[in-house]
Structure formats: structure tokens, C-alpha cells
Chimera marker file (.cmm) of the C-alpha trace (Angstrom):
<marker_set name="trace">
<marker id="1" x="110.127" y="-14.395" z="-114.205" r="1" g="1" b="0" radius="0.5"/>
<marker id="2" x="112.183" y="-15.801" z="-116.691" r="1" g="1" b="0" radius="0.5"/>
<marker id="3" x="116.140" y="-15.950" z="-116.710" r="1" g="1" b="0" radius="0.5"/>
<marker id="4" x="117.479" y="-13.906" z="-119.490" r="1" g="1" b="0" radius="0.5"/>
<marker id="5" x="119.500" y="-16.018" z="-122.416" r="1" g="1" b="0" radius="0.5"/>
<marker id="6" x="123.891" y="-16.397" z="-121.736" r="1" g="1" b="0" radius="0.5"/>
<marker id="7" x="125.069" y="-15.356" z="-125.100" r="1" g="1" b="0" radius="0.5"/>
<marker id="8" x="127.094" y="-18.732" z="-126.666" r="1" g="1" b="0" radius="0.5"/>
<marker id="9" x="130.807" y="-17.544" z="-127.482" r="1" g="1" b="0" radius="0.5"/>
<marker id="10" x="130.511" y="-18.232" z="-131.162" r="1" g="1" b="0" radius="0.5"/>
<marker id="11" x="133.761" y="-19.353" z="-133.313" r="1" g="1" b="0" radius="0.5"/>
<marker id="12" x="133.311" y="-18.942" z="-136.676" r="1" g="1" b="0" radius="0.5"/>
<marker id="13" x="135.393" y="-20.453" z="-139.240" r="1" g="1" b="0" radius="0.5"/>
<marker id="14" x="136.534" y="-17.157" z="-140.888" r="1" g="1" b="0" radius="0.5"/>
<marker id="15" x="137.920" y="-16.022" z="-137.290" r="1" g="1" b="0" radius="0.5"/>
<marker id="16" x="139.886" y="-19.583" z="-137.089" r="1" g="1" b="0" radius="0.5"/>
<marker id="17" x="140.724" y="-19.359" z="-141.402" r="1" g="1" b="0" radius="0.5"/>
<marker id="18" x="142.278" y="-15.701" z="-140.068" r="1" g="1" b="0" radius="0.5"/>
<marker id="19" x="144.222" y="-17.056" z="-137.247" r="1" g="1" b="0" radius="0.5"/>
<marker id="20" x="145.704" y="-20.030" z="-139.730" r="1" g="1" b="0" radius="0.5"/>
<marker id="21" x="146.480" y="-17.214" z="-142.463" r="1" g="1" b="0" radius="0.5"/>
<marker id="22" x="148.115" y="-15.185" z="-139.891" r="1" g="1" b="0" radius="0.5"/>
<marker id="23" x="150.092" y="-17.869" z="-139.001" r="1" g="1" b="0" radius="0.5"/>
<marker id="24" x="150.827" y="-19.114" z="-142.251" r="1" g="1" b="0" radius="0.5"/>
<marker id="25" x="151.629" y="-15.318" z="-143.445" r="1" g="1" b="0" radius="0.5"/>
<marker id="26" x="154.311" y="-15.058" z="-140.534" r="1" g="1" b="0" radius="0.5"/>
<marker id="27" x="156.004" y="-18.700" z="-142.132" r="1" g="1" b="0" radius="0.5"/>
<marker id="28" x="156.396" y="-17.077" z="-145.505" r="1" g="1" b="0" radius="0.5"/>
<marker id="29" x="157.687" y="-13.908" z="-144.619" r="1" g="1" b="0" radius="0.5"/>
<marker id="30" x="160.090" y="-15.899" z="-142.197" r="1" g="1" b="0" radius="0.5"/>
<marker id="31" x="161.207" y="-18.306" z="-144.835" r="1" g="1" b="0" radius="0.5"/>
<marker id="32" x="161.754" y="-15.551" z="-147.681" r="1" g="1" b="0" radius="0.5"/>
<marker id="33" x="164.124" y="-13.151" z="-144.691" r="1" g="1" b="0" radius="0.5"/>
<marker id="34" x="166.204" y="-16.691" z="-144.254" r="1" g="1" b="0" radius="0.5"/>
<marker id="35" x="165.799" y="-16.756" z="-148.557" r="1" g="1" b="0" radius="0.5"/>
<marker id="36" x="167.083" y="-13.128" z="-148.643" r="1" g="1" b="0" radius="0.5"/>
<marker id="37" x="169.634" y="-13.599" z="-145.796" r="1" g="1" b="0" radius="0.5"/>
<marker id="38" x="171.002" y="-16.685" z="-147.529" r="1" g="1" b="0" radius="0.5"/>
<marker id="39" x="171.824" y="-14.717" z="-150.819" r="1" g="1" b="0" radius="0.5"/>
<marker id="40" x="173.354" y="-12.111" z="-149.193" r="1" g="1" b="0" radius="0.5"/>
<marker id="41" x="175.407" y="-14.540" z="-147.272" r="1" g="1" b="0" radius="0.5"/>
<marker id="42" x="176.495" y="-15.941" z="-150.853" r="1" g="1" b="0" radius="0.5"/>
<marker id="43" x="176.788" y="-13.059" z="-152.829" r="1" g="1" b="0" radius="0.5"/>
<marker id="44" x="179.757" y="-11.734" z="-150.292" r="1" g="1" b="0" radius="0.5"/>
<marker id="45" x="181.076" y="-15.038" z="-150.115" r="1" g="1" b="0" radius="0.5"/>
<marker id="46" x="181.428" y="-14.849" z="-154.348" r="1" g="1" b="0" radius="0.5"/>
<marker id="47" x="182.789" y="-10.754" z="-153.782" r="1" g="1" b="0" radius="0.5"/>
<marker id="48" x="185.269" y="-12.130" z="-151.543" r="1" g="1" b="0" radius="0.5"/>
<marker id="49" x="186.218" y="-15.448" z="-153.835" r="1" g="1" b="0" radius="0.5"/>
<marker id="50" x="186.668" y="-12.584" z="-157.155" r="1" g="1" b="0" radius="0.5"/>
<marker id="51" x="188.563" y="-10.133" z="-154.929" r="1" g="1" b="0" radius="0.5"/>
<marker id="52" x="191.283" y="-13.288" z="-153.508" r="1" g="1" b="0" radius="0.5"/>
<marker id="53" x="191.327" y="-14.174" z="-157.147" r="1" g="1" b="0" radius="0.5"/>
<marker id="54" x="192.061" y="-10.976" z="-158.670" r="1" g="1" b="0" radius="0.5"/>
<marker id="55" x="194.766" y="-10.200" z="-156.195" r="1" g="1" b="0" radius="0.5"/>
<marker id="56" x="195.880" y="-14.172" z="-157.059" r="1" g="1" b="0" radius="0.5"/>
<marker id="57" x="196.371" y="-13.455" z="-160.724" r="1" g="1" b="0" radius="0.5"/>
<marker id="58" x="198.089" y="-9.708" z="-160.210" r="1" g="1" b="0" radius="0.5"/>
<marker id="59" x="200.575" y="-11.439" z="-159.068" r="1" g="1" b="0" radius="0.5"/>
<marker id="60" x="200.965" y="-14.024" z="-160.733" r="1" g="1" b="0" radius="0.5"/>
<marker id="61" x="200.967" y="-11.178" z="-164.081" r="1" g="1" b="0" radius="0.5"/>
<marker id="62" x="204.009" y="-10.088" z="-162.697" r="1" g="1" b="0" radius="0.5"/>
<marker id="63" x="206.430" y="-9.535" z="-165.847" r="1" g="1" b="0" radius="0.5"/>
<marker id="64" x="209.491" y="-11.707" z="-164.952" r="1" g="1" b="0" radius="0.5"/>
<marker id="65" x="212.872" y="-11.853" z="-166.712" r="1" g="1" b="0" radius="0.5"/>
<marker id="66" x="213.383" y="-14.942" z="-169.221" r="1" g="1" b="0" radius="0.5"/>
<marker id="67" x="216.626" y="-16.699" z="-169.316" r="1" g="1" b="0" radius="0.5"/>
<marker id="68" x="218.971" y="-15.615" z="-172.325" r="1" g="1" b="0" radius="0.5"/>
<marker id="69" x="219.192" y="-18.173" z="-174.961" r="1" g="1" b="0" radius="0.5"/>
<marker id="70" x="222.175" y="-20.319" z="-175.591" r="1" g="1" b="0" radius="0.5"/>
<marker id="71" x="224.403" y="-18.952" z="-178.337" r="1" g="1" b="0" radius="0.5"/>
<marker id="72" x="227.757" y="-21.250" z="-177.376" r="1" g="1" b="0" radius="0.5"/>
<marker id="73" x="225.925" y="-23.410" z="-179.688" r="1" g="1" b="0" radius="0.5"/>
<marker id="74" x="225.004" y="-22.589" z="-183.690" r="1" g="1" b="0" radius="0.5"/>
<marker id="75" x="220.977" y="-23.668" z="-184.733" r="1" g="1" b="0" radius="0.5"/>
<marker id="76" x="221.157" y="-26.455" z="-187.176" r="1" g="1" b="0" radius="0.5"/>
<marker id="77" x="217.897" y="-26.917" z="-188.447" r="1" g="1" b="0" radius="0.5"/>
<marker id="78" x="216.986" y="-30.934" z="-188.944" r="1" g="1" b="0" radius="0.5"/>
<marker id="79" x="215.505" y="-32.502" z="-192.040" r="1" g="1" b="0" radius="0.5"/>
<marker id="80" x="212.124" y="-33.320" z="-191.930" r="1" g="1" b="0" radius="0.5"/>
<marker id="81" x="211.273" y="-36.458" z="-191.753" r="1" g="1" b="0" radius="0.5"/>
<marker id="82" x="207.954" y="-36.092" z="-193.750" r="1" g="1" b="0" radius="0.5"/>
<marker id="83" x="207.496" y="-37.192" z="-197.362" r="1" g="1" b="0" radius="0.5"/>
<marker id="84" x="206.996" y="-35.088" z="-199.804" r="1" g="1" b="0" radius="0.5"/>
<marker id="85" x="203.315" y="-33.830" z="-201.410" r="1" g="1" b="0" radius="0.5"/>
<marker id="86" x="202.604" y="-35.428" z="-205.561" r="1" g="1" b="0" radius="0.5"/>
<marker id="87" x="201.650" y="-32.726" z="-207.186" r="1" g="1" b="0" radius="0.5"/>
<marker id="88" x="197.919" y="-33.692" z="-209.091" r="1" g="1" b="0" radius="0.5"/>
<marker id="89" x="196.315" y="-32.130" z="-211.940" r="1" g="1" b="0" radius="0.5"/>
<marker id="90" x="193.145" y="-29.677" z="-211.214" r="1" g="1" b="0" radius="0.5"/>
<marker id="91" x="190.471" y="-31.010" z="-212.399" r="1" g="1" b="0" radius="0.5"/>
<marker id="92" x="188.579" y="-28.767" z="-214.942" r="1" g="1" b="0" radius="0.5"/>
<marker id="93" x="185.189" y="-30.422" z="-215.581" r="1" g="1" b="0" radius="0.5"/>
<marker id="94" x="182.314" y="-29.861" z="-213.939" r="1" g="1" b="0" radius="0.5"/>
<marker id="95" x="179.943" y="-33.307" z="-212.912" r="1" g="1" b="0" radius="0.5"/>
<marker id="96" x="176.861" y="-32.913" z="-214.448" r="1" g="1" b="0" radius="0.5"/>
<marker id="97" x="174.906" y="-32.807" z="-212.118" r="1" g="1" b="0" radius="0.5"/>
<marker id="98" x="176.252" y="-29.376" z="-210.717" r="1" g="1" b="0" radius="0.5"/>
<marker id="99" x="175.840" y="-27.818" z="-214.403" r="1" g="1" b="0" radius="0.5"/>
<marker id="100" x="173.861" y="-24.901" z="-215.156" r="1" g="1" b="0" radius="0.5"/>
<marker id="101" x="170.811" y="-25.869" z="-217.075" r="1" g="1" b="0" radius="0.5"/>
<marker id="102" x="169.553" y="-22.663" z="-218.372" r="1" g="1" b="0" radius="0.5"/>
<marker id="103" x="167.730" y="-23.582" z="-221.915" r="1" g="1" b="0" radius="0.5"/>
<marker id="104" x="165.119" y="-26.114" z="-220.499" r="1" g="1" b="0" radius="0.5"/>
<marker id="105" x="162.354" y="-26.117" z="-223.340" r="1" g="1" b="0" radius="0.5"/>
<marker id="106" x="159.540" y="-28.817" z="-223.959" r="1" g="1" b="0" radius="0.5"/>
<marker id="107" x="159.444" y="-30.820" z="-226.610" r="1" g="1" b="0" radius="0.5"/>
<marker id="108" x="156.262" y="-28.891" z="-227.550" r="1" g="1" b="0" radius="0.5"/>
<marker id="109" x="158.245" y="-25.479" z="-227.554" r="1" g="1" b="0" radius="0.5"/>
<marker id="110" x="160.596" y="-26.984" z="-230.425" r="1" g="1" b="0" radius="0.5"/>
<marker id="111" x="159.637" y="-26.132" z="-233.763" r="1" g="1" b="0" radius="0.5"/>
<marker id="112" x="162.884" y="-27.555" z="-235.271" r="1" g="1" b="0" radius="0.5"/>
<marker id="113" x="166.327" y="-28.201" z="-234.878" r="1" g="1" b="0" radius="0.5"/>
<marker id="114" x="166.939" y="-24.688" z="-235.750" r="1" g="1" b="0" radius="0.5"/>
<marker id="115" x="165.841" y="-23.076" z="-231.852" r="1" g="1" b="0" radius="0.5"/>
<marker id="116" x="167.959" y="-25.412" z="-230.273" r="1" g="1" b="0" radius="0.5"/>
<marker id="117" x="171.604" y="-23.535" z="-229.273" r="1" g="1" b="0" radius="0.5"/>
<marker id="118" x="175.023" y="-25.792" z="-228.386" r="1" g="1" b="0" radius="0.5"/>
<marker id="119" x="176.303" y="-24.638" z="-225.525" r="1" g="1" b="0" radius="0.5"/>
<marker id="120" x="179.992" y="-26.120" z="-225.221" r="1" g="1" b="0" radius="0.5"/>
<marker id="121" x="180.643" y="-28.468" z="-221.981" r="1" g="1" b="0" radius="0.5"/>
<marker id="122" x="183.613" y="-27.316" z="-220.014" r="1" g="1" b="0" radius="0.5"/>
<marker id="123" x="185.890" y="-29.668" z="-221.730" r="1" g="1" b="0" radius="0.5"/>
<marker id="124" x="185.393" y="-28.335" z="-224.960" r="1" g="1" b="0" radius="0.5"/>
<marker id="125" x="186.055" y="-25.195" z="-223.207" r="1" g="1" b="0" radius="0.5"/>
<marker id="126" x="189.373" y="-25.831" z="-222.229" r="1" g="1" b="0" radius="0.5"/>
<marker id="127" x="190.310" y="-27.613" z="-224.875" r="1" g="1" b="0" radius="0.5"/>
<marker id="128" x="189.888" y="-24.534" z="-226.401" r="1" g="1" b="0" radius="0.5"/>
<marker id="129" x="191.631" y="-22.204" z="-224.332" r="1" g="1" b="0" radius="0.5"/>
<marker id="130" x="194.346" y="-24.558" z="-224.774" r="1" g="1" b="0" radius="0.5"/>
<marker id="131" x="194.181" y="-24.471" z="-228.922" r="1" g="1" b="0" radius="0.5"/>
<marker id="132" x="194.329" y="-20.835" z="-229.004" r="1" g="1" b="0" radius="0.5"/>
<marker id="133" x="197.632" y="-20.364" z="-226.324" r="1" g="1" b="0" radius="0.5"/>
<marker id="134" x="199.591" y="-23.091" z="-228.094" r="1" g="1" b="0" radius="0.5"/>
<marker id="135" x="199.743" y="-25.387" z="-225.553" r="1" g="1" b="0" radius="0.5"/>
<marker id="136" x="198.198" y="-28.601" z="-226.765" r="1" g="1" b="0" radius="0.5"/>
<link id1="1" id2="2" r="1" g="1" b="0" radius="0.2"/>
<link id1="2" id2="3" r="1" g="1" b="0" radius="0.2"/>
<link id1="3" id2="4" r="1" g="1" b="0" radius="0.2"/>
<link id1="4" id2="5" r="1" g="1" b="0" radius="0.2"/>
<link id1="5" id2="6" r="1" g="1" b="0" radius="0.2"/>
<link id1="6" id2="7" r="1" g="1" b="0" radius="0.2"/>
<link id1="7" id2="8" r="1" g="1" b="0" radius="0.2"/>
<link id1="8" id2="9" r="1" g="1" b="0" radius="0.2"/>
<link id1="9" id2="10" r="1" g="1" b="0" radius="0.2"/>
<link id1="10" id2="11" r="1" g="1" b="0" radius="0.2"/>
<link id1="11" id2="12" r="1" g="1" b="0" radius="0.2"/>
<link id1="12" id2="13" r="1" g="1" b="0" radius="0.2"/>
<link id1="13" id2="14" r="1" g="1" b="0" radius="0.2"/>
<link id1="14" id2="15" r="1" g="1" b="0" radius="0.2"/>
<link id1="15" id2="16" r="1" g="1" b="0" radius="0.2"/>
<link id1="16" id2="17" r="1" g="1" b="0" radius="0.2"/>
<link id1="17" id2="18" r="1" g="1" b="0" radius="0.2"/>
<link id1="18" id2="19" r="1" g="1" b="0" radius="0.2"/>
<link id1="19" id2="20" r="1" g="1" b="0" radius="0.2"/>
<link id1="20" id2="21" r="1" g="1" b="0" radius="0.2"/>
<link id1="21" id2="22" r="1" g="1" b="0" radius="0.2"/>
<link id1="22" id2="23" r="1" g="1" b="0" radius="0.2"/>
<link id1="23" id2="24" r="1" g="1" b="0" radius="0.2"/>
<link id1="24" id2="25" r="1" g="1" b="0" radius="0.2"/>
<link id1="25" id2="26" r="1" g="1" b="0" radius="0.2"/>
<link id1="26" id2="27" r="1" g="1" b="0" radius="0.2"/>
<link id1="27" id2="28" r="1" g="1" b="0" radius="0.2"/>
<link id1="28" id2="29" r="1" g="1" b="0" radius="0.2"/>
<link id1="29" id2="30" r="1" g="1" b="0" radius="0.2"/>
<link id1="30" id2="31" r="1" g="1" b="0" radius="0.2"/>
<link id1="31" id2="32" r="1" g="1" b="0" radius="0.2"/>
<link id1="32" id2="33" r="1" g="1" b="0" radius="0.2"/>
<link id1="33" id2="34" r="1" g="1" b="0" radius="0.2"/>
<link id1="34" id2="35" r="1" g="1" b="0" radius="0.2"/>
<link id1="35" id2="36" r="1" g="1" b="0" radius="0.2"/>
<link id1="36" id2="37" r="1" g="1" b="0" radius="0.2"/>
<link id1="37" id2="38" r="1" g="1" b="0" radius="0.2"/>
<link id1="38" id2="39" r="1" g="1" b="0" radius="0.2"/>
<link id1="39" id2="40" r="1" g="1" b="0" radius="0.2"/>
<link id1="40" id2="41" r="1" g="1" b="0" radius="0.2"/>
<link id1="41" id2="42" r="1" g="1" b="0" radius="0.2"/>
<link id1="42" id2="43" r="1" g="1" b="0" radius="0.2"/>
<link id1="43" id2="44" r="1" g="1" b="0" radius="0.2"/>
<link id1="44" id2="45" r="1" g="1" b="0" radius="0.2"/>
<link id1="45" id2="46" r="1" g="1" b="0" radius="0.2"/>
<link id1="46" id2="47" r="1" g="1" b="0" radius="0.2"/>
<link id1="47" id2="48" r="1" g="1" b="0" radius="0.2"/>
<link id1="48" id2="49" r="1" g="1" b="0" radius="0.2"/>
<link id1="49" id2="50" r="1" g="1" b="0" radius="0.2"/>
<link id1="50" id2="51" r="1" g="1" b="0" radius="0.2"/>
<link id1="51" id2="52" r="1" g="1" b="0" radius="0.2"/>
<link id1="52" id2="53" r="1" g="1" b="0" radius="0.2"/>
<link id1="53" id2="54" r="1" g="1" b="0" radius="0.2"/>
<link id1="54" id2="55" r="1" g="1" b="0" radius="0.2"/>
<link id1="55" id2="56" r="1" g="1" b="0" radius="0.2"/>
<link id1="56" id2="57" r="1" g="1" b="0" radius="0.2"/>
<link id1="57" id2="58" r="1" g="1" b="0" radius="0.2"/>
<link id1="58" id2="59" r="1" g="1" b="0" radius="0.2"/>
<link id1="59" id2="60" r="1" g="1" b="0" radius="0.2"/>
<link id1="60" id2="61" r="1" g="1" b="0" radius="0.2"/>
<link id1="61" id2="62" r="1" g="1" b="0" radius="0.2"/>
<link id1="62" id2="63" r="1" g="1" b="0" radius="0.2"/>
<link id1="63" id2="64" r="1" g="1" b="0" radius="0.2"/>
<link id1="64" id2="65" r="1" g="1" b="0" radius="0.2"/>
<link id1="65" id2="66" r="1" g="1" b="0" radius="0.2"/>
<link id1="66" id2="67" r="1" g="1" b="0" radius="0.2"/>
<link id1="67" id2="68" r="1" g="1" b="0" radius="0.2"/>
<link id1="68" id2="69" r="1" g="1" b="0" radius="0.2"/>
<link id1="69" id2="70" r="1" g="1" b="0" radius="0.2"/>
<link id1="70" id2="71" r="1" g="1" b="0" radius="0.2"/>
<link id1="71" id2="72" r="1" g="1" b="0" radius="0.2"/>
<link id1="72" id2="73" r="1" g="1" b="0" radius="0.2"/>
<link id1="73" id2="74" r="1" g="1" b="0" radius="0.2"/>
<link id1="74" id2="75" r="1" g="1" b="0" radius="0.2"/>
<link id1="75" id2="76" r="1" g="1" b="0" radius="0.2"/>
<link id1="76" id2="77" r="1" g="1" b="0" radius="0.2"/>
<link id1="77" id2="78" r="1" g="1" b="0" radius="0.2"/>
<link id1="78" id2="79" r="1" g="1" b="0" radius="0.2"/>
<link id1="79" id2="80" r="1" g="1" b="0" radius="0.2"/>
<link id1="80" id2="81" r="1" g="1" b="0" radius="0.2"/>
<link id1="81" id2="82" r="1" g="1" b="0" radius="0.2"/>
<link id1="82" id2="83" r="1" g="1" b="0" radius="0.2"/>
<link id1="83" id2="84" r="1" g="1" b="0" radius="0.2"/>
<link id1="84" id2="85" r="1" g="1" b="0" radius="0.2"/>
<link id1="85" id2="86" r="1" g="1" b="0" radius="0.2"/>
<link id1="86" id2="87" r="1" g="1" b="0" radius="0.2"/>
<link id1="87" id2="88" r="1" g="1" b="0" radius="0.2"/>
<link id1="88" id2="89" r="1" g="1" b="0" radius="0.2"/>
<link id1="89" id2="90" r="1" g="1" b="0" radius="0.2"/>
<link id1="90" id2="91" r="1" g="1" b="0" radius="0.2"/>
<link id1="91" id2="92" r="1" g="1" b="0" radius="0.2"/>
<link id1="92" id2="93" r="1" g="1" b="0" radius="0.2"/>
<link id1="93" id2="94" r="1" g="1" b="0" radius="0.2"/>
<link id1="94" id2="95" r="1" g="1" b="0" radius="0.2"/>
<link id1="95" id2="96" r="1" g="1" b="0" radius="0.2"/>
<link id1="96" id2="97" r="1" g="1" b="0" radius="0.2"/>
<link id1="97" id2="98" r="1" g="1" b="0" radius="0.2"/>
<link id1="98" id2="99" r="1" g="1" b="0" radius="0.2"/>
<link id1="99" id2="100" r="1" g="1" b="0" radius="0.2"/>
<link id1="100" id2="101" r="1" g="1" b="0" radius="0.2"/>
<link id1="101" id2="102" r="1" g="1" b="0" radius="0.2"/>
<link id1="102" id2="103" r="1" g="1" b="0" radius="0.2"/>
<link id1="103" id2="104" r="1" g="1" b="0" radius="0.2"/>
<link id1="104" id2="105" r="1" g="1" b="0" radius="0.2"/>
<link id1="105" id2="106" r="1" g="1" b="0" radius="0.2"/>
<link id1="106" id2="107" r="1" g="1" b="0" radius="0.2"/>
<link id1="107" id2="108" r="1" g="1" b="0" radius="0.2"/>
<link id1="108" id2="109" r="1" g="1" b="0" radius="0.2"/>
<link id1="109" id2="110" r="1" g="1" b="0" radius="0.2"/>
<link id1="110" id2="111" r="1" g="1" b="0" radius="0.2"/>
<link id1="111" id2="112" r="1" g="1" b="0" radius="0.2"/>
<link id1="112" id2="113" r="1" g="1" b="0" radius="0.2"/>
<link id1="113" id2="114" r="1" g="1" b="0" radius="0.2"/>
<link id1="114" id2="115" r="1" g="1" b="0" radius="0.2"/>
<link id1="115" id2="116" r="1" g="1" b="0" radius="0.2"/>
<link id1="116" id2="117" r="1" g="1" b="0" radius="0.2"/>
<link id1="117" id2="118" r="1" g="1" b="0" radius="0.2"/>
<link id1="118" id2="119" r="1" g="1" b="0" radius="0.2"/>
<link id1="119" id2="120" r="1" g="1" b="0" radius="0.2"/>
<link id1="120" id2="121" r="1" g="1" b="0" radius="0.2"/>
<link id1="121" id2="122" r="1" g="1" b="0" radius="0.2"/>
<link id1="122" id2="123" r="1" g="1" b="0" radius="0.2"/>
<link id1="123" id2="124" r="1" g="1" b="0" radius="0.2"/>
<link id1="124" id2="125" r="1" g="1" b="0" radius="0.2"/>
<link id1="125" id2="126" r="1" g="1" b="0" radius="0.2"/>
<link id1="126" id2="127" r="1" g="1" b="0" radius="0.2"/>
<link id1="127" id2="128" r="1" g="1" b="0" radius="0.2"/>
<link id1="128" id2="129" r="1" g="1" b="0" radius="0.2"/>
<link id1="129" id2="130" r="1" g="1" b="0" radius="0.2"/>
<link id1="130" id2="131" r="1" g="1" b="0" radius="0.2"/>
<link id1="131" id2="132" r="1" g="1" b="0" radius="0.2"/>
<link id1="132" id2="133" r="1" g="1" b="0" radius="0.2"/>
<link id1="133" id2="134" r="1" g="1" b="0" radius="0.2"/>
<link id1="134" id2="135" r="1" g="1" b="0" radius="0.2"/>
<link id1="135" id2="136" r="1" g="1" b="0" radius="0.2"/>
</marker_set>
């Protein structure tokens, strides 16, 4: 008669990937309680800090009483020691380059001298403004 077959304990590598997940599962959630614990740790270490600084500046708002002023002795103000601004003309032209060009035409637009319009510069302008008050 023949001897019946001993089953082989088997390991198969998903029962030893399961073991290392396990393990490795167990390391996270370790490492993010000591994560959590940490920032707990800190955030009442910061409460405290604001609370010992609040109660710092309170007192430090108290209102306290200034010293009078000395009135034994009259204010005499000082010169200054500064020179004086020059007064300088405004400047009422315009550079051309910041003018307003609103007539541009082509030269193949212009029938004649006739379409073309004279705008006065600024100078003329002023000059005048200054004709008809008198001043020049």
C-alpha cells in the first residue's frame, strides 16, 4: 500500500505582500498620530504665546499721565535755516511729440490747399489769451 502525500505548507507571495502591507500600514498610521500629536502640541504652544502677548500689551495700553509742559519759559520759534524756493515760470507749451494729431490726411486725400485747416500751436494760443486781457 502506498503512503498517502504530506501536504507542503505553501507561502505564497500575496500572504508575505499582506504581512509587509500590514506592517507598513501600522508605520503610516503611527507616523501621521506623532504628525497629528505634533500640531496639536504647537498649536497650544502658539494659543498660549497670543494669550501671554495679549495680556503683555493690555498692559502695556495702560493710559498713563504725561508730564505738564514747561510754561516758566515763552516758545520762541527759530529761523529756518533753509534757503528760500525761486519762483519759475510755468511752462505753457506742449513738446510735440505729446500733441494731439487729429487731421492726419494723405497726400492723396488733398485736393488743394483749400481742405487743409490751421490749427494754432499752444503758443499762439497764449499769446492770444494774453492780447485780449491786456497783458502783453
Amino acid at each position: 500500500m502506498k503512503k498517502n502525500t504530506i501536504p507542503i505548507d505553501l507561502k505564497l507571495h500575496n500572504d508575505i505582500r499582506a504581512v509587509e502591507r500590514a506592517r507598513f500600514a501600522h508605520q503610516v498610521a503611527e507616523k501621521r498620530r506623532l504628525i497629528k500629536q505634533y500640531k496639536m502640541e504647537r498649536e497650544r504652544q502658539q494659543k498660549l504665546e497670543e494669550q501671554e502677548e495679549i495680556k503683555r500689551l493690555r498692559k502695556e495700553l495702560i493710559p498713563k499721565a504725561q508730564l505738564m509742559p514747561y510754561f516758566d519759559r515763552p516758545f520762541v520759534p527759530r529761523r529756518s535755516e533753509k534757503q528760500p524756493t525761486v519762483p519759475r515760470e510755468p511752462k505753457f507749451c506742449i513738446p510735440r511729440h505729446k500733441t494731439i494729431r487729429c487731421c492726419r490726411m494723405s497726400c492723396n486725400d488733398m485736393s488743394g490747399p483749400s481742405q487743409l485747416q490751421h490749427l494754432p500751436s499752444s503758443v499762439e494760443k497764449t499769446e492770444a489769451l494774453y492780447k485780449n486781457r491786456g497783458l502783453q
